[in-house]
N, C-alpha and C positions, 0 to 999 in steps of 0.2 A: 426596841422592837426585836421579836424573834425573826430567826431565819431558817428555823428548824418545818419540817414536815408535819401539814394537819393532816390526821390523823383521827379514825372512826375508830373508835373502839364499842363491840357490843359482846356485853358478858351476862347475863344473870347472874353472877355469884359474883355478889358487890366486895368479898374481900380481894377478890384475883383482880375485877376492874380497878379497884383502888390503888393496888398496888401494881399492877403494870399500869395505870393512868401518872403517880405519882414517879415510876421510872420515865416512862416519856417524858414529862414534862421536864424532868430532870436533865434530861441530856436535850434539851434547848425546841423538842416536840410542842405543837399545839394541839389539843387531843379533846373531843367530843366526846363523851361517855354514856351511853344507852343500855338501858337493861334488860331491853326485849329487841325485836325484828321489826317490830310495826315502828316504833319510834327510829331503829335504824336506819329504814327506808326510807321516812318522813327526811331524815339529815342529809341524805344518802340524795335524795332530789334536790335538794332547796339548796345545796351547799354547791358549789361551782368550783373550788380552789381545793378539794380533797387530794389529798397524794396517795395514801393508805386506807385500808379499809380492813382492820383483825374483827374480824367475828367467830366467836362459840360454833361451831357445827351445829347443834344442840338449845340456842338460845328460843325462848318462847315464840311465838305469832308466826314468824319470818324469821326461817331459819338459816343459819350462815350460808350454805348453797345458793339459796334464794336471792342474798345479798347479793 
């Protein structure tokens, strides 16, 4: 069982997501991955136990301020 911090990640640019998705995970993170705003919000409600929340400034629908 992890005991690391979940963790929202919302990038458009599936190679940065990937690879900060694949560093968190690494250092013991549980990490949600979304490629726009709308899908982050959707996480961002539903999810109860978030610690973190990195979003893109810039990311499509709903933009990271929004977040």
């Amino acid at each position: 069982m992890s005991t690391g911090s979940r963790i929202l990640l919302a990038d458009d640019e599936p190679d940065c997501s990937r690879i900060l998705g694949e560093v968190l995970v690494r250092d013991g993170h549980r990490v949600i991955v979304t490629s726009d705003g709308s899908r982050a919000r959707q996480e961002l409600l539903s999810q109860d136990d978030l610690d973190l929340v990195i979003a893109e400034l810039a990311v499509p629908e709903v933009d990271g301020f929004e977040l």
